[in-house]
Biopython code that builds the backbone (N, CA, C, O; Angstrom):
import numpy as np
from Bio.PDB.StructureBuilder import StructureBuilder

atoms = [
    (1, "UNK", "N", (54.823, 67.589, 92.715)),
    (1, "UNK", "CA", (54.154, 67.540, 91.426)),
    (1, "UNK", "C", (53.309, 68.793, 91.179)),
    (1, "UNK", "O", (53.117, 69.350, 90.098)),
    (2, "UNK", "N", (52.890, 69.094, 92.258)),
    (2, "UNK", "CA", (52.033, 70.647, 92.256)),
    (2, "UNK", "C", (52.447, 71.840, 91.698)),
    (2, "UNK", "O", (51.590, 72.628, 91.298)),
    (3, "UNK", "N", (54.005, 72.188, 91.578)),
    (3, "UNK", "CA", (54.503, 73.163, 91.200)),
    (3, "UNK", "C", (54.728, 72.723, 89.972)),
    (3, "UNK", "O", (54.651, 73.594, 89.106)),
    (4, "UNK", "N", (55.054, 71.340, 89.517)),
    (4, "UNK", "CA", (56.132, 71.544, 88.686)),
    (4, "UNK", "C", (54.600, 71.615, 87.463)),
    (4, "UNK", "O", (54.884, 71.988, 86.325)),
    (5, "UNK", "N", (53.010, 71.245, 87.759)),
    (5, "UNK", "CA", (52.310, 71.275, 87.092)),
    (5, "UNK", "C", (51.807, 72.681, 86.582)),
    (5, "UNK", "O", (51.513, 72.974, 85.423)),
    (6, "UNK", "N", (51.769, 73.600, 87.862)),
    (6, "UNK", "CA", (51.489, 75.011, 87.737)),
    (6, "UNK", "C", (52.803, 75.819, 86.957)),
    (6, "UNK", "O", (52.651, 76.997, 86.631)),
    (7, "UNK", "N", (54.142, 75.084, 86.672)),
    (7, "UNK", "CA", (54.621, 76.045, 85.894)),
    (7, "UNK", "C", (54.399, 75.685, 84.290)),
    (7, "UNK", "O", (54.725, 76.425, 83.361)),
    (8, "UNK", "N", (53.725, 74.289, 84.164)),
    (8, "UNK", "CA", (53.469, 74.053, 82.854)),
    (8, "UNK", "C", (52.068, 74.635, 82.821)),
    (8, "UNK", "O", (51.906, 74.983, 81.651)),
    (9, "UNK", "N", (51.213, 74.855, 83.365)),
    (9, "UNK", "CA", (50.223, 75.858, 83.109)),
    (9, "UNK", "C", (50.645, 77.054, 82.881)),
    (9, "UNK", "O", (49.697, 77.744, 82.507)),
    (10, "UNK", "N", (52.015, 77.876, 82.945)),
    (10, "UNK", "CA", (52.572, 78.940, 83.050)),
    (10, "UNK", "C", (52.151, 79.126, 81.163)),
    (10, "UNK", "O", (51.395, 79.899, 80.574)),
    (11, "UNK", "N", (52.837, 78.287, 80.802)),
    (11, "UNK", "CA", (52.495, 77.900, 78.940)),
    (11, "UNK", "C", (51.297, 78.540, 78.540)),
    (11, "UNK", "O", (51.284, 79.614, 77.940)),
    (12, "UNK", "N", (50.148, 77.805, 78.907)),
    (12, "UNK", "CA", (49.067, 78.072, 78.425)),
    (12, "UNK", "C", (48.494, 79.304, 78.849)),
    (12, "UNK", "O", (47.958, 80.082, 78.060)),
    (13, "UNK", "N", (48.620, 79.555, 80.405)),
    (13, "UNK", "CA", (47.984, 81.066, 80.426)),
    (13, "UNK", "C", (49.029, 82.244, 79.800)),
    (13, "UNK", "O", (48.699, 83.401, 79.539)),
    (14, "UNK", "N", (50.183, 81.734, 79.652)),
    (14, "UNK", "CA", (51.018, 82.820, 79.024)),
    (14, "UNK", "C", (50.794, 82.977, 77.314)),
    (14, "UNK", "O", (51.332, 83.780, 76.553)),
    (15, "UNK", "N", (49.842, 81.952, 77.032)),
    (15, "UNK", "CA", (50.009, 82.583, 75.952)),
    (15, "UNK", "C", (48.402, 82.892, 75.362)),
    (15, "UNK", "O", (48.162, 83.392, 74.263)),
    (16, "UNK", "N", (47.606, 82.559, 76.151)),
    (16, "UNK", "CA", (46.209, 83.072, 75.997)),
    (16, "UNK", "C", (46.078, 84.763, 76.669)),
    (16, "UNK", "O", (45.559, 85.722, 76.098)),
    (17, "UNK", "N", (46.522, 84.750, 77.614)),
    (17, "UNK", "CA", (46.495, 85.579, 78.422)),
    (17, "UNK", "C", (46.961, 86.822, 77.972)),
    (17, "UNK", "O", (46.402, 87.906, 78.139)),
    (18, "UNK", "N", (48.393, 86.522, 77.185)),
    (18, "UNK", "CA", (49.606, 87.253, 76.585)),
    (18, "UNK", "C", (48.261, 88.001, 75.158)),
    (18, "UNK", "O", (48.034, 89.193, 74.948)),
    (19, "UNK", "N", (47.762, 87.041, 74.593)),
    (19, "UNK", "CA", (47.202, 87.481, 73.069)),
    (19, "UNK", "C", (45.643, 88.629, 73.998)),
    (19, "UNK", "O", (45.120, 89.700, 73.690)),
    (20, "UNK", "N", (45.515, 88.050, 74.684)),
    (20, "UNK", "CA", (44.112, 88.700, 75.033)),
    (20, "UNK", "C", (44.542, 89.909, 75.639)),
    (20, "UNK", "O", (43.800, 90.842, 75.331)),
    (21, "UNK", "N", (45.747, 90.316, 76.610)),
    (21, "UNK", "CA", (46.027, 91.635, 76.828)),
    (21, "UNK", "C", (46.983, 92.377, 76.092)),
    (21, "UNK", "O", (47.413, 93.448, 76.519)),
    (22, "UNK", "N", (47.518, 91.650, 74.510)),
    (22, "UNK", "CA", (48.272, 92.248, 73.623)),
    (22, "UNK", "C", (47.205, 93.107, 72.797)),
    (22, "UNK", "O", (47.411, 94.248, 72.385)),
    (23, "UNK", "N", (45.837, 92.247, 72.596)),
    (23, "UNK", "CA", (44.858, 92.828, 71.816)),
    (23, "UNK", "C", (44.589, 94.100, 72.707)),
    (23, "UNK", "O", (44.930, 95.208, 72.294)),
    (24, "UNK", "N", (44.115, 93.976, 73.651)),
    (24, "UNK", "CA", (43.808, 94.897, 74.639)),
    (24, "UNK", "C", (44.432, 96.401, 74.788)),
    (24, "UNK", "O", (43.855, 97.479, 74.931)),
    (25, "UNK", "N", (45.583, 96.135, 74.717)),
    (25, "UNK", "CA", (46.778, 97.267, 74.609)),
    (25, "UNK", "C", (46.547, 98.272, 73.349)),
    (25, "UNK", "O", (46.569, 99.497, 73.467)),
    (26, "UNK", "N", (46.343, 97.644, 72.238)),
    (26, "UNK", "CA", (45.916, 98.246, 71.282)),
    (26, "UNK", "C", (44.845, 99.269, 71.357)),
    (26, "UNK", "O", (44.812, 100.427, 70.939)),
    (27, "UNK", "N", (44.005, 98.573, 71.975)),
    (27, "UNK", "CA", (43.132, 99.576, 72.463)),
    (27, "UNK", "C", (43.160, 100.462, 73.490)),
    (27, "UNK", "O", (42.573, 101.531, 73.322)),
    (28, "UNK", "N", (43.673, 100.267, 74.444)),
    (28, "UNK", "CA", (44.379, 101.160, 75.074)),
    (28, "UNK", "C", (45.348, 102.430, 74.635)),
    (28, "UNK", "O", (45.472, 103.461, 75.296)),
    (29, "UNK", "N", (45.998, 102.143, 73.396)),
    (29, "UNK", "CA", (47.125, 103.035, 72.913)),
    (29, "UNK", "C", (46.087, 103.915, 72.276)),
    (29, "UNK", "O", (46.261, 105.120, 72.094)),
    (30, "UNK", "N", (44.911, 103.202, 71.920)),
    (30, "UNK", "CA", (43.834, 104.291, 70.957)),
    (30, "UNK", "C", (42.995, 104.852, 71.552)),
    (30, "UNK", "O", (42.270, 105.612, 70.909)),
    (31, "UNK", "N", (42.769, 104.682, 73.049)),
    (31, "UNK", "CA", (41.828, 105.407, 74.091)),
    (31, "UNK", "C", (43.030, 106.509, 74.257)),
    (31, "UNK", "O", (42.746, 107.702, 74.144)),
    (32, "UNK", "N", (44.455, 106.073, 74.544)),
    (32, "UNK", "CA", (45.307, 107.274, 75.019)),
    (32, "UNK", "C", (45.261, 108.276, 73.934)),
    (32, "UNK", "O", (44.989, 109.422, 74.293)),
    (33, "UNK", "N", (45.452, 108.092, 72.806)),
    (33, "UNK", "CA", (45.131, 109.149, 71.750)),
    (33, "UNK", "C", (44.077, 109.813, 71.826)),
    (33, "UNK", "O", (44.093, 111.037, 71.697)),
    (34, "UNK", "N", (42.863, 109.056, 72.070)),
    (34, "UNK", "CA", (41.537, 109.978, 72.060)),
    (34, "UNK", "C", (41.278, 110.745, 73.131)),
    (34, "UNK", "O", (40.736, 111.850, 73.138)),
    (35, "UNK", "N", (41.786, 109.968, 74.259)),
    (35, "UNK", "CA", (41.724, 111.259, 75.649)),
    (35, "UNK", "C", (42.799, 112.062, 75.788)),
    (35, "UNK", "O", (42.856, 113.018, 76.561)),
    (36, "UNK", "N", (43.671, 111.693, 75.044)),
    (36, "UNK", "CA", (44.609, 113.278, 74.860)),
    (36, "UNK", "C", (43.982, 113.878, 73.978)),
    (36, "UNK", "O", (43.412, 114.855, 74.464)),
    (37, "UNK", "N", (43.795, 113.754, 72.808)),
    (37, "UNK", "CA", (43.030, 115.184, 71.992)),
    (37, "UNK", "C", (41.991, 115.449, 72.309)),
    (37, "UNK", "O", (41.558, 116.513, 71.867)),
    (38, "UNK", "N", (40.992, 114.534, 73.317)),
    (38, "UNK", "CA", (39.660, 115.293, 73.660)),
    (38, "UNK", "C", (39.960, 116.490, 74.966)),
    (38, "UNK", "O", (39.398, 117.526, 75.321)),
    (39, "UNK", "N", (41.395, 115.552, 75.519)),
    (39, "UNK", "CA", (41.412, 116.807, 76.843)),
    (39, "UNK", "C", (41.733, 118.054, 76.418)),
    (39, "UNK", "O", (41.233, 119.071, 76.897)),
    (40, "UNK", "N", (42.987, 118.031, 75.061)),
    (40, "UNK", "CA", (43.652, 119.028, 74.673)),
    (40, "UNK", "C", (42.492, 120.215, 73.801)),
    (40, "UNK", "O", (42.691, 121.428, 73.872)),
    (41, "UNK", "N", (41.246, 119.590, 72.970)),
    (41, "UNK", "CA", (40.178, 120.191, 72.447)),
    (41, "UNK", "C", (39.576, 120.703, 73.419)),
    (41, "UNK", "O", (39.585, 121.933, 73.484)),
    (42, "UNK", "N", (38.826, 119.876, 74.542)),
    (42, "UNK", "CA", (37.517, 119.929, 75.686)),
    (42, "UNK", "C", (38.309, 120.570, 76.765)),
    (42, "UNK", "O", (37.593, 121.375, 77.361)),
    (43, "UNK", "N", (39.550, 120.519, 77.258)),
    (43, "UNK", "CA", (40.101, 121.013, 78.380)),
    (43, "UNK", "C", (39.372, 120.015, 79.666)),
    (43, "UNK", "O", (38.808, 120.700, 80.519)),
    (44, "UNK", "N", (39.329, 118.778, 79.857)),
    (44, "UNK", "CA", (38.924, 117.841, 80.540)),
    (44, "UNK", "C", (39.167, 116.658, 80.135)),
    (44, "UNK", "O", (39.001, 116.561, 78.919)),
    (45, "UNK", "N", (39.555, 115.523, 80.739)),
    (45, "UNK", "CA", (39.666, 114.136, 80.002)),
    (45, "UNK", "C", (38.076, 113.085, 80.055)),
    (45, "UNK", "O", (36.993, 113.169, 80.634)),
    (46, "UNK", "N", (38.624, 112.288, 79.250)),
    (46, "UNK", "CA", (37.161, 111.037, 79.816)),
    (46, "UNK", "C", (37.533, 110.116, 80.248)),
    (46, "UNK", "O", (38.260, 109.220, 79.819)),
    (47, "UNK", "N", (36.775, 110.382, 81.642)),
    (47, "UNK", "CA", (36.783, 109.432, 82.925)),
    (47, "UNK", "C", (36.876, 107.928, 82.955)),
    (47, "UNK", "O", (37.344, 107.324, 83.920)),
    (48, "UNK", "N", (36.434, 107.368, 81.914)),
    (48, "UNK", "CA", (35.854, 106.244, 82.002)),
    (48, "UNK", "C", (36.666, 105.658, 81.087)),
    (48, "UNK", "O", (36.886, 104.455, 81.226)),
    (49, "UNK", "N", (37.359, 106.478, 79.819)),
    (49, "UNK", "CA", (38.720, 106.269, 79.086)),
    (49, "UNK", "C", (40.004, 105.820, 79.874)),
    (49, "UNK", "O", (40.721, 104.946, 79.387)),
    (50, "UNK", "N", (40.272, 106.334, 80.945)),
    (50, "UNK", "CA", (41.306, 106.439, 81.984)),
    (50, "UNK", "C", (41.185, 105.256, 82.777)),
    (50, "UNK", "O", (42.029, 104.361, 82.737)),
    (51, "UNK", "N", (40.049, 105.218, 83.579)),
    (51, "UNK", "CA", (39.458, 104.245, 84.356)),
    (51, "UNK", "C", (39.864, 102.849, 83.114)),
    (51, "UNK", "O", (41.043, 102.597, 82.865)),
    (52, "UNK", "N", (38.969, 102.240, 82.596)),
    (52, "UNK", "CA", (39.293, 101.463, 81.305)),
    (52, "UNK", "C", (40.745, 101.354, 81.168)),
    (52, "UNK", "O", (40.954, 100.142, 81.130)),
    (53, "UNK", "N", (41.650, 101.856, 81.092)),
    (53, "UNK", "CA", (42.904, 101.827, 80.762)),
    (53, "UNK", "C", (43.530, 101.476, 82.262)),
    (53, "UNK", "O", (44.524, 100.750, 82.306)),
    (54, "UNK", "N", (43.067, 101.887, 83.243)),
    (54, "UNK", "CA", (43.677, 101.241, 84.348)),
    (54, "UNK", "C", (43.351, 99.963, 84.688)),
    (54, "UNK", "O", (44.170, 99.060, 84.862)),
    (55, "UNK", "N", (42.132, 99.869, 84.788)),
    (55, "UNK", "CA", (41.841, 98.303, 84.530)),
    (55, "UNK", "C", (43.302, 97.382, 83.638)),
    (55, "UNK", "O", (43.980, 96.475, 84.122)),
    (56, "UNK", "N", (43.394, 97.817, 82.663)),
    (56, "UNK", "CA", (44.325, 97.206, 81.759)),
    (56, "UNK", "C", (45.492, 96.967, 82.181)),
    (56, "UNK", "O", (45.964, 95.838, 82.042)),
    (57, "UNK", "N", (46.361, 98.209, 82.920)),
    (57, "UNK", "CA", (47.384, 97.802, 83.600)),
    (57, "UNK", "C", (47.752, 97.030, 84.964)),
    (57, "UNK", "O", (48.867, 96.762, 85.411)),
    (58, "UNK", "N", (46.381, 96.736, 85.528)),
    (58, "UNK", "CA", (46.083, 96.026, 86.727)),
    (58, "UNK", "C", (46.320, 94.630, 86.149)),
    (58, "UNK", "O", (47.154, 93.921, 86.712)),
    (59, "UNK", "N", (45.764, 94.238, 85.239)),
    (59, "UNK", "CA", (45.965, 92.986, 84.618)),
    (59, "UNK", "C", (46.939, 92.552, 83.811)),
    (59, "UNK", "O", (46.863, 91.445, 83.278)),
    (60, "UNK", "N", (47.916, 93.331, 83.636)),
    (60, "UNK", "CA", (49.137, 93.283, 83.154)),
    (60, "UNK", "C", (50.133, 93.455, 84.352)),
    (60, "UNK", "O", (51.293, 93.043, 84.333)),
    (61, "UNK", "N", (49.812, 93.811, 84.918)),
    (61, "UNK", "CA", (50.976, 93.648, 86.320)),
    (61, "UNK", "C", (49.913, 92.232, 87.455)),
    (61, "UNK", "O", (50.328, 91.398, 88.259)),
    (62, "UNK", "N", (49.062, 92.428, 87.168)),
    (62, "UNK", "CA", (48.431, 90.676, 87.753)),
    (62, "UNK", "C", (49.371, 89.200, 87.061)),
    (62, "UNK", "O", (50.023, 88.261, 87.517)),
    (63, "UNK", "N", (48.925, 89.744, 85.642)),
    (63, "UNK", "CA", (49.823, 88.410, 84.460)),
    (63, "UNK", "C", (51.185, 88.649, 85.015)),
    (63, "UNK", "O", (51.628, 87.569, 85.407)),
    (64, "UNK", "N", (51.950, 89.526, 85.191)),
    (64, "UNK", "CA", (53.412, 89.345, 84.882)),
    (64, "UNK", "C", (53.590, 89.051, 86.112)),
    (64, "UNK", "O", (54.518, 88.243, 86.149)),
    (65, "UNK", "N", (53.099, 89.324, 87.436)),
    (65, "UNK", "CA", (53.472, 88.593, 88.851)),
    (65, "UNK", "C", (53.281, 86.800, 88.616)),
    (65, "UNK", "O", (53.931, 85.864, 89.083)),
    (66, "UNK", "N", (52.131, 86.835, 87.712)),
    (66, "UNK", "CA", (52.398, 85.534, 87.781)),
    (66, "UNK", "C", (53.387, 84.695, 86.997)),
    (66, "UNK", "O", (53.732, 83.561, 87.330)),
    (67, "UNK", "N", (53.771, 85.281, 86.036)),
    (67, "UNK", "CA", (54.347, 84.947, 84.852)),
    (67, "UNK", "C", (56.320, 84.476, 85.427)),
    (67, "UNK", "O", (57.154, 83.646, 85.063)),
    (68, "UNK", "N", (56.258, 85.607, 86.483)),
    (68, "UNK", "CA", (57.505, 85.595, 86.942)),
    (68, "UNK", "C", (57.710, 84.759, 88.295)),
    (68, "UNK", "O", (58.733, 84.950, 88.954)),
    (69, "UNK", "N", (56.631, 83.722, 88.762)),
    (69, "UNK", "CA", (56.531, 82.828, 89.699)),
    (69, "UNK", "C", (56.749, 83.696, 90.813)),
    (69, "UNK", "O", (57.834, 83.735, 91.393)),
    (70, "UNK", "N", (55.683, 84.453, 91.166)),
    (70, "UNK", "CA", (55.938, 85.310, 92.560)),
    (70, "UNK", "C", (54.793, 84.834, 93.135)),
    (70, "UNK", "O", (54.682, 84.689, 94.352)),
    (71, "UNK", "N", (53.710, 84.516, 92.138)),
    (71, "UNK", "CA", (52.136, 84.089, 92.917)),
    (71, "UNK", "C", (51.818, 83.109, 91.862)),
    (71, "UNK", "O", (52.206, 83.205, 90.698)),
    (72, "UNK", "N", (51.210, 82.316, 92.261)),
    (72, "UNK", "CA", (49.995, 81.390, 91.421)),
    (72, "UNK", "C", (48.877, 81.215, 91.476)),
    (72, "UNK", "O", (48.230, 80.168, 91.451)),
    (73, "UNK", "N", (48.368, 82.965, 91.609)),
    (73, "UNK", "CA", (47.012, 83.381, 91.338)),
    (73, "UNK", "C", (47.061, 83.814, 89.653)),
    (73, "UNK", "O", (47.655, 84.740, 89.100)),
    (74, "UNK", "N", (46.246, 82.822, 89.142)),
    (74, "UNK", "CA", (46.069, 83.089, 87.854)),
    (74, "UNK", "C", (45.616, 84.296, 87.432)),
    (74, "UNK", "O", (44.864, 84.702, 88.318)),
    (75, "UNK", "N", (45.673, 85.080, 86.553)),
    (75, "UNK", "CA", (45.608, 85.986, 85.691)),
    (75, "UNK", "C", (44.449, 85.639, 84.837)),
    (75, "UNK", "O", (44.288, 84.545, 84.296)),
    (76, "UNK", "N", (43.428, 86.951, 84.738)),
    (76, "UNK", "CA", (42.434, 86.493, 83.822)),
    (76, "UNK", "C", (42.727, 86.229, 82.675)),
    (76, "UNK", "O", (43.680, 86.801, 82.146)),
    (77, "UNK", "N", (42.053, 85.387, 82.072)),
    (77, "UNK", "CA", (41.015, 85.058, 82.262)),
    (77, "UNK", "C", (40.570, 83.885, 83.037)),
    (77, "UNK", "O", (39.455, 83.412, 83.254)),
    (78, "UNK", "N", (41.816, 83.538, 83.408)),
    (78, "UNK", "CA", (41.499, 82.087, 84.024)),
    (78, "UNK", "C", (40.774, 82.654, 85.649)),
    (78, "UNK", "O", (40.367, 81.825, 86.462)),
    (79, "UNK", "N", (40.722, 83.903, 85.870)),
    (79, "UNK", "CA", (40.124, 84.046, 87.043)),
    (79, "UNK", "C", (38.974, 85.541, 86.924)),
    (79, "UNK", "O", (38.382, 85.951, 85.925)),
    (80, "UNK", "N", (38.968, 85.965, 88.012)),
    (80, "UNK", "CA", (37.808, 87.381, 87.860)),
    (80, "UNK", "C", (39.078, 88.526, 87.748)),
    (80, "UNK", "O", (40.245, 88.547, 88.140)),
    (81, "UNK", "N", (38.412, 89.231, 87.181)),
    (81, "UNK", "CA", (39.248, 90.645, 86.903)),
    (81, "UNK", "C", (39.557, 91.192, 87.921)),
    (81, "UNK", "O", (38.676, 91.623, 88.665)),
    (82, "UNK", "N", (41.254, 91.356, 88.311)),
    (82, "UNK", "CA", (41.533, 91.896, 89.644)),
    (82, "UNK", "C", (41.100, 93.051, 89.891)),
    (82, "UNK", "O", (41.214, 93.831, 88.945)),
    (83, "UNK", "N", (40.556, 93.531, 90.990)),
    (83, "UNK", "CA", (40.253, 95.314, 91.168)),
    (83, "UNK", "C", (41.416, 95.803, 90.748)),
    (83, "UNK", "O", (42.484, 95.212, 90.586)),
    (84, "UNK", "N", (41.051, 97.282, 90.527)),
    (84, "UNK", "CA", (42.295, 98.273, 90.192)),
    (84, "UNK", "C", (43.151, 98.179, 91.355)),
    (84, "UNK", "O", (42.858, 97.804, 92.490)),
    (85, "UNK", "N", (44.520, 98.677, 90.777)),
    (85, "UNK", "CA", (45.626, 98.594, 92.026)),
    (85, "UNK", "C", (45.458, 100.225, 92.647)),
    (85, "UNK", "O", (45.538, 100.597, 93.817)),
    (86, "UNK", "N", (45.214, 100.980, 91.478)),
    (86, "UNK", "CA", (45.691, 102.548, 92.344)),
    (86, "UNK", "C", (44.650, 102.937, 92.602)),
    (86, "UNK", "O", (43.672, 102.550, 91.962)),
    (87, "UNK", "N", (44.517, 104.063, 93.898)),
    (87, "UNK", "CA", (43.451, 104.385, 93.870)),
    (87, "UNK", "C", (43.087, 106.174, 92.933)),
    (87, "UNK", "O", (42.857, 107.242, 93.500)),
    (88, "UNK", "N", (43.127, 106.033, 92.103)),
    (88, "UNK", "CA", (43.352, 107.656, 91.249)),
    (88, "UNK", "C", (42.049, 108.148, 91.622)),
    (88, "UNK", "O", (41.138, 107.321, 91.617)),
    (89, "UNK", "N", (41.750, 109.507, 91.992)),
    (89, "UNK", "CA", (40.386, 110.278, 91.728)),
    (89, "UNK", "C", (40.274, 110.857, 90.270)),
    (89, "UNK", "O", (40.992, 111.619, 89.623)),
    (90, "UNK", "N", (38.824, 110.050, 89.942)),
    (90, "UNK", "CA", (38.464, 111.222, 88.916)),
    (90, "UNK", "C", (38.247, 112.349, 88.709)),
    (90, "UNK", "O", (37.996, 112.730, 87.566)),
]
sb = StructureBuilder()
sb.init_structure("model")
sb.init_model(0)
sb.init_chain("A")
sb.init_seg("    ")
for serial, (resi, resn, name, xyz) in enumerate(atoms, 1):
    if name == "N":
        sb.init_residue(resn, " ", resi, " ")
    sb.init_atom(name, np.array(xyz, "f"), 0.0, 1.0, " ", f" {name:<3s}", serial, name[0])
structure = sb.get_structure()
């Protein structure tokens, strides 16, 4: 009964989850615009633009492991924001 309950939770975090990092993306596509023309103006990017945006894809490859029944560690929001996966230097 355990699984077959966690894939009907699959529903609900897929589609809360889905709207909250669809919104997200958006913003992301508009940080990538702004730290490309600030690097291409300033000759440097912003750190914290980048950072921010990785966050984002950490949680989009968190959701879709789960989404695709590999783990049933929920995906925020139903849990804490996974650390970043890569380790990039600023």
């Amino acid at each position: 009964m355990g699984e077959r309950l966690e894939a009907l939770m699959r529903i609900i975090v897929g589609i809360v989850t889905g709207i909250i990092l669809g919104v997200w993306k958006i913003l992301i596509d508009l940080f990538f615009i702004i730290n490309f023309i600030w690097t291409l103006i300033a000759g440097k990017r912003i750190a914290e633009l980048a950072t921010l945006s990785e966050t984002w894809n950490t949680q989009w490859y968190t959701y879709k492991r789960y989404m695709i029944f590999l783990t049933n560690e929920r995906p925020f929001p139903f849990t804490n924001l996974t650390p970043n996966i890569s380790k990039f230097k600023r």
